[in-house]
N, C-alpha and C positions, 0 to 999 in steps of 0.2 A: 473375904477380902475383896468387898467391891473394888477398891481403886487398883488392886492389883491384874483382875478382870478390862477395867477399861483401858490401862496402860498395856496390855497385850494387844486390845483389837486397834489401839492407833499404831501398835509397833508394826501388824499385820498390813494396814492401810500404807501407810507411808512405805513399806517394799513392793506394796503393789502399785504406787501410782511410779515410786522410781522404775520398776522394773518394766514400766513403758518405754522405756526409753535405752533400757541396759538389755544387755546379754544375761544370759545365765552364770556368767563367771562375772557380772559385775561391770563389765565392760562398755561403751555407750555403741548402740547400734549404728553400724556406716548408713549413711545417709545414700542414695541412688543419686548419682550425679545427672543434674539437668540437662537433657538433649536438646539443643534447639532443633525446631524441625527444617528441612530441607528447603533451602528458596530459589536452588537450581536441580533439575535432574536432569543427569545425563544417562544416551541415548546412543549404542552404538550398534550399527545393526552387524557387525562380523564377530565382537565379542561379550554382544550380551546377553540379557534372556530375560524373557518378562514371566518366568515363572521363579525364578531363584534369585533375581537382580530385585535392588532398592531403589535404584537411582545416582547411587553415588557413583563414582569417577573408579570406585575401586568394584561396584558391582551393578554396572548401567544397565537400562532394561533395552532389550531389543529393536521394539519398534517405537516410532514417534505416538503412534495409535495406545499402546499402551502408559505411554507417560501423561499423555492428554487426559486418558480417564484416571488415571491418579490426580490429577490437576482437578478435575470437575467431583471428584470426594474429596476436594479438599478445604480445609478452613483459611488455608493459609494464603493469602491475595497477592498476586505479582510476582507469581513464579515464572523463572526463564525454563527453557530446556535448551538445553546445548546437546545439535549433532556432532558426532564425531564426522568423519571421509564415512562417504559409503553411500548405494543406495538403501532407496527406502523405498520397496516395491512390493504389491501384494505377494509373493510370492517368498517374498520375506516377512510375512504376515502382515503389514502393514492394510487396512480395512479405507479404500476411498467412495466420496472424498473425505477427504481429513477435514476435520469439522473444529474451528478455533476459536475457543468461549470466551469471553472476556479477561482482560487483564495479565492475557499469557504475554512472552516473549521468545521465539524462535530464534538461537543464536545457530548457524552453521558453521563450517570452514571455511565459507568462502569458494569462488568456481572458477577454474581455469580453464580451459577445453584443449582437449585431446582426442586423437584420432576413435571414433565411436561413444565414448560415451566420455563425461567432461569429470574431472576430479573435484575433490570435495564433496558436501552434503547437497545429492540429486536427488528431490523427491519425485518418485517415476510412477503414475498409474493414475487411472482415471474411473470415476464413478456416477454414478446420475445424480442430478442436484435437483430433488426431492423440492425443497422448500424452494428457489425458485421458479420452477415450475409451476406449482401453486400461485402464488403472489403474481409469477406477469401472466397468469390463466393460460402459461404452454400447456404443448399436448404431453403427455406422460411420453418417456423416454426420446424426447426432444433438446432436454438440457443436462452436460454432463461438462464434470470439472473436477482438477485436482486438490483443489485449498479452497473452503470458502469458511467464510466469513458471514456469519449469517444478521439478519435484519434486525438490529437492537446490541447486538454484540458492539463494545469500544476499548479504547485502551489495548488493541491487538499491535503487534511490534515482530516484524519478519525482517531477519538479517543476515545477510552473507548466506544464502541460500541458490540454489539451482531447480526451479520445478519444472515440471514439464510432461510430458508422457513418450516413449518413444515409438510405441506403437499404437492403433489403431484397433486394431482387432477386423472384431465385423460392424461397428459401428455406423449406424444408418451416415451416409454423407449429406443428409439434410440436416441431419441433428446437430447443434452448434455445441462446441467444447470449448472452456475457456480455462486455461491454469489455474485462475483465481480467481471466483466470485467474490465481488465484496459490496457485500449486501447492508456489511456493519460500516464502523468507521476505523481504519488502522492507518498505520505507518510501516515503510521499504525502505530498508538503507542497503546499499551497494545489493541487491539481490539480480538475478537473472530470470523474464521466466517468459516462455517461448510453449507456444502449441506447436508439440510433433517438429520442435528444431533441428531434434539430432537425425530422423528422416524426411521420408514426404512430409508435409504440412496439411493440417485436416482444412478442404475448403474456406469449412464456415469457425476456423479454428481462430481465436484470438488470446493475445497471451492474458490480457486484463480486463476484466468485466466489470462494471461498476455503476449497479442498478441501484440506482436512489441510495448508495454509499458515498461515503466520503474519505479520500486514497490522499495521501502521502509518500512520492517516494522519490527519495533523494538517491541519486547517481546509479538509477539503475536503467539494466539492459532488458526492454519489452520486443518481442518481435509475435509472429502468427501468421497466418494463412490467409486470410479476411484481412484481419487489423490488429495492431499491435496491442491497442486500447479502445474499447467502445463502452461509452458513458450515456446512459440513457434514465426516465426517468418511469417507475414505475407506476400504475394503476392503484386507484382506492384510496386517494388523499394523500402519496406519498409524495417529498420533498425530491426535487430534482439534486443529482449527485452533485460532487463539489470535488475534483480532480487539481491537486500542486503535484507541478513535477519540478524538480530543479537539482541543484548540487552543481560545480566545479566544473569551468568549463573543459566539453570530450567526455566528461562521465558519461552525461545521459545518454541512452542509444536507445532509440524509437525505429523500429523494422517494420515488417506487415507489409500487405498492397497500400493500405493505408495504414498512417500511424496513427490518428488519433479520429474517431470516427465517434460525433454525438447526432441526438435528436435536437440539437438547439437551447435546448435547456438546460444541462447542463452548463455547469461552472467548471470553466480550464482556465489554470494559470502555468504556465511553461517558461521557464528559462533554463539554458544553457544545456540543452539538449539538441544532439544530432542526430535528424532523419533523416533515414536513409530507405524511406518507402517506395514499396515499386511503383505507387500511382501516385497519390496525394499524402501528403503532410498531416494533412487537416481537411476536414470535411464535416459537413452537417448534415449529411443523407440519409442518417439511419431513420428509417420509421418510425414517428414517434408513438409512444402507445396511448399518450394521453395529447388533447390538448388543453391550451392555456385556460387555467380555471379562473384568471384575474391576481391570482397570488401569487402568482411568477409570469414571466415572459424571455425571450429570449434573453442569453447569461452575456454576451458580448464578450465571447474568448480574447483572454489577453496572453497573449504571444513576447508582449512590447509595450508599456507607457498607455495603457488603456487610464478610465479614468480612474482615479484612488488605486491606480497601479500597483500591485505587488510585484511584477515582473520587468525585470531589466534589461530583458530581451537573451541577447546571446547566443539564441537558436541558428542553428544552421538547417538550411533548405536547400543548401547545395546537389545535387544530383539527386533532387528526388525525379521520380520517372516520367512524371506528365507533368504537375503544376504542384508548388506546394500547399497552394490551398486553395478549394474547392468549396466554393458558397453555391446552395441553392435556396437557401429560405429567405422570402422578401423582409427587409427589416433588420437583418442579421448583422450586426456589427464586428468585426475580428479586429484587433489590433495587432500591430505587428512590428513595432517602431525596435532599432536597434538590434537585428538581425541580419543575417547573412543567406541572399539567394545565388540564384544561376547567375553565372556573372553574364553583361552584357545585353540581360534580357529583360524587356520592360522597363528599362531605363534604370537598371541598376550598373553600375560601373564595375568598370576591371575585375574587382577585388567582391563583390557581390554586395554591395552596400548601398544605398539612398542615401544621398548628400544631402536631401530636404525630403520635406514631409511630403506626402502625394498620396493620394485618396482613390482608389480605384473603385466601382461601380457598375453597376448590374451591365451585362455584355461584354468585361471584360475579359480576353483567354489569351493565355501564354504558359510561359514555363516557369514562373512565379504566381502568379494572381488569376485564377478563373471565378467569374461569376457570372451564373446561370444567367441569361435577356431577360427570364421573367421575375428575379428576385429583384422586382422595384423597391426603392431603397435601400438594401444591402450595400455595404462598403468593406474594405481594406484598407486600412490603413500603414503605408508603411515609414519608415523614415528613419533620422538618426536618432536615439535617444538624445533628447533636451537636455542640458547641463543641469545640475541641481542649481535650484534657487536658492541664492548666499541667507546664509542664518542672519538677523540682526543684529549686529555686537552689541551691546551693552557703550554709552559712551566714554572716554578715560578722561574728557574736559572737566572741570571741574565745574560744579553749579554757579551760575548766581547770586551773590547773597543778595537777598531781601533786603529792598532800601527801608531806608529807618522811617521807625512810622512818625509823624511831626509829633511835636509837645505841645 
């Protein structure tokens, strides 16, 4: 009974291809519900652990150091990590410096200060910065820093954060520390971040470095020892950094002997920040490591109404300690229109403001505008911001008709 034989092996076939799919009692197998994976991991250093913690909010890992190398194994592009309050110090395992690959997002709590150390997410400790070193040909353990950002790295996003280091240790006082190397290109929203603020301050300490990177950072507080922010341009074909600071007038607060300290070539644009540096505002004295290869030249800091102006001024210069700004390089351009100096000095009035435009020039020195005798051509320019030039309307007459063409 062949056909009786064949109708058994498709009876056989057809339980086997259902029971792909079924239980043994017939049933259809539960499917494994789809996890989506993680696009924030949190990071708490009082209750987590980076050996039993995921990341999630109910079982965060430890340190930022460990959520980072889950971030760099991972597929998953444009992860945030949120601190909780707390520090983040080696000693809480945390490995500096903290090293920020592309595409991350550092969300904190936010920083208030308080008597010793400030609340919210403080990341506290400092490490040698290896790759810059290399790149501007320092000597080994000459460069060290909290947060960097390294050369190639974009798309980096630091917020509501506190960095900083509070101690020192034995570290050479020759050797320059900066909170943040940024080597790549990122963005700062409302962050703080100060060399050794919460005690003495390291010399050659600055809060922000920005070696042929390019910084964003809206309404934050930089301060240091040297300078709040120095922007310089590195060695070996690299592009001169490109420094926006702005945000909401009183946000921004720029500290340091100096606040904002370049070789010239860099690109600064500044609004609506207050300095309050012990010597100069601004200055162009830092060393430059390279010079002009023809492909750049000096950047012509715009403070104020420079030309194709991004900056609408707003800066106060009020009580900085010598001059707010400090030109030595011949040729250097700085604009500065619609800002607030020392009142009564250098012919700004009452209220610190320039009623008209006025051009200051090499051999100038006061408590607003120094420029070196030898920076032939060099200016300042200061004044009131210009009104905007009225848009064209559109007209509402009606046209002409076209006279009739003759028959």
């Amino acid at each position: 009974m062949p056909w009786l034989t064949r109708a058994f092996l498709l009876l056989v076939a057809a339980v086997a291809i259902a029971g792909a799919g079924c239980t043994r009692y017939g049933k259809p197998t539960p499917v494994p519900p789809t996890i989506p994976p993680l696009t924030t991991l949190v990071v708490n250093p009082m209750t987590g652990s980076d050996t039993a913690g995921n990341g999630t909010s109910e079982k965060p890992y430890k340190t930022l150091t460990k959520a980072l190398n889950v971030v760099k194994n991972s597929t998953t592009t444009g992860l945030t990590i949120q601190l909780a309050p707390g520090q983040y110090t080696a000693a809480n395992g945390e490995v500096f410096p903290i090293v920020v690959p592309t595409g991350v997002t550092i969300d904190g709590s936010g920083y208030t200060g308080q008597t010793g150390f400030p609340k919210g997410s403080f990341i506290n400790g400092i490490g040698e910065d290896t790759a810059l070193e290399k790149l501007a040909g320092f000597a080994p353990q000459s460069a060290y820093t909290t947060l960097e950002i390294g050369a190639g790295v974009t798309s980096v996003s630091l917020n509501n954060i506190y960095a900083g280091v509070s101690r020192f240790g034995t570290l050479n006082p020759r050797a320059a520390y900066s909170t943040l190397d940024a080597l790549g290109s990122l963005s700062i929203g409302h962050a703080a971040l100060g060399a050794g603020t919460l005690f003495k301050g390291h010399p050659n300490g600055t809060g922000i470095a920005v070696p042929s990177g390019d910084l964003t950072c809206i309404g934050c507080a930089v301060t240091g020892g040297a300078a709040a922010l120095v922007a310089y341009t590195l060695p070996n074909g690299a592009s001169p950094p490109l420094v926006v600071l702005s945000g909401q007038p009183t946000q921004g607060i720029i500290g340091g002997s100096i606040g904002i300290l370049t070789d010239g070539y860099a690109g600064i644009t500044a609004s609506y920040q207050t300095f309050q540096s012990k010597q100069y505002a601004f200055s162009d004295k830092f060393p430059a490591l390279v010079a002009s290869s023809g492909s750049f030249g000096l950047s012509q800091p715009d403070f104020g109404n420079a030309p194709n102006t991004a900056s609408p001024g707003g800066n106060s210069f009020i009580g900085v300690g010598i001059s707010g700004m400090l030109v030595t390089l011949p040729l250097d351009q700085v604009y500065a229109e619609g800002d607030y100096w020392t009142p009564d000095q250098q012919g700004a009035n009452v209220h610190g403001q320039y009623s008209r435009k006025r051009v200051f020039s090499a051999g100038a020195s006061g408590k607003n505008v120094t420029i070196a005798s030898g920076a032939s051509g060099a200016a300042v320019t200061v004044g009131p911001i210009p009104p905007p030039t009225p848009t064209p309307q559109p007209s509402t007459s009606p046209s002409t008709s076209p006279s009739a063409s003759p028959t």
